[in-house]
Each structure stands twice: as C-alpha cells, then as structure tokens.
C-alpha angles and dihedrals in degrees: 000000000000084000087058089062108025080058092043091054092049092046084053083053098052090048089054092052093040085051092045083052100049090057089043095066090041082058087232125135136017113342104237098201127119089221087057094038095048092038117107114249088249088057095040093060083044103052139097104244100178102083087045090045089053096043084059099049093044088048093047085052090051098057094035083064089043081054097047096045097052094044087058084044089063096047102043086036094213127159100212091061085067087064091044087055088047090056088051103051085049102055085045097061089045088047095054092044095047091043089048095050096044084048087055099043091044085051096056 
C-alpha cells in the first residue's frame, strides 16, 4: 500500500514538472534559470530569455521523466529501472553544461 502512494506522489511530481515544462517552452510564467534568477534587473530587461527559457523546459522535462520512472518503479518494484534513471541524471546534468556553454558563446 506505502508504494501506491509513494508512486502516486511522484506521479504528482512528474505532472507538476511536465506542467513547469510545458510553460517553459511557451515562455510563460516565471523563468526558472540561474542565469535569469542571479541576473540584475537592468540585465534581465536586456536579455535574450528564449534559450533559457528552452533549457528549462528541456531540464523540467527531463526530471519529470526521473519522477515518473521511478513511480512506476515503485509500483513494478525492478532493479534495472534504477540504471535507466542513472543514464538519465546523468544526461541532464550534461545537458544543462553543454546548454549553458553554447548559451554563453552564442551570446559573445
């Protein structure tokens, strides 16, 4: 019964990325970037939002997926969907360095 609802949080949890990610690419709402967050007011009116606004999008995405995997990890109770999660940590963070430098050198 606790991995009902252990799996049914995380599914809540992956909705609410998927929806996060979905407003992200409509570049509506908050922009939820470091490079946004940290950014002055002054840069912030001045910059170019819609490649943050996609890295986000593409990185929400991303955990929702993390979330969903492992709900219907907790309900299926395997061992192999724990590498498959790995993998995708893993691309995440190199999708987020590799975004981030391709953002700063198309910038310059």
């Amino acid at each position: 019964m606790e991995n009902i609802i252990g799996a049914v949080i995380l599914g809540v949890i992956a909705i609410v990325c998927f929806v996060f990610s979905y407003l992200q690419f409509q570049q509506k709402g908050f922009l939820f970037n470091n490079a946004y967050i940290y950014a002055s007011k002054k840069e912030r009116e001045t910059m170019d939002k819609k490649p943050y606004y996609k890295q986000s999008g593409v990185v929400f995405v991303l955990i929702g997926i993390l979330f969903l995997i492992n709900a219907i990890d907790m309900i299926l109770q395997t061992d192999w969907l724990f590498y498959f999660v790995i993998g995708i940590i893993i691309f995440a963070i190199l999708y987020a360095i590799v975004s981030s430098v391709m953002i700063h050198k198309r910038k310059q």
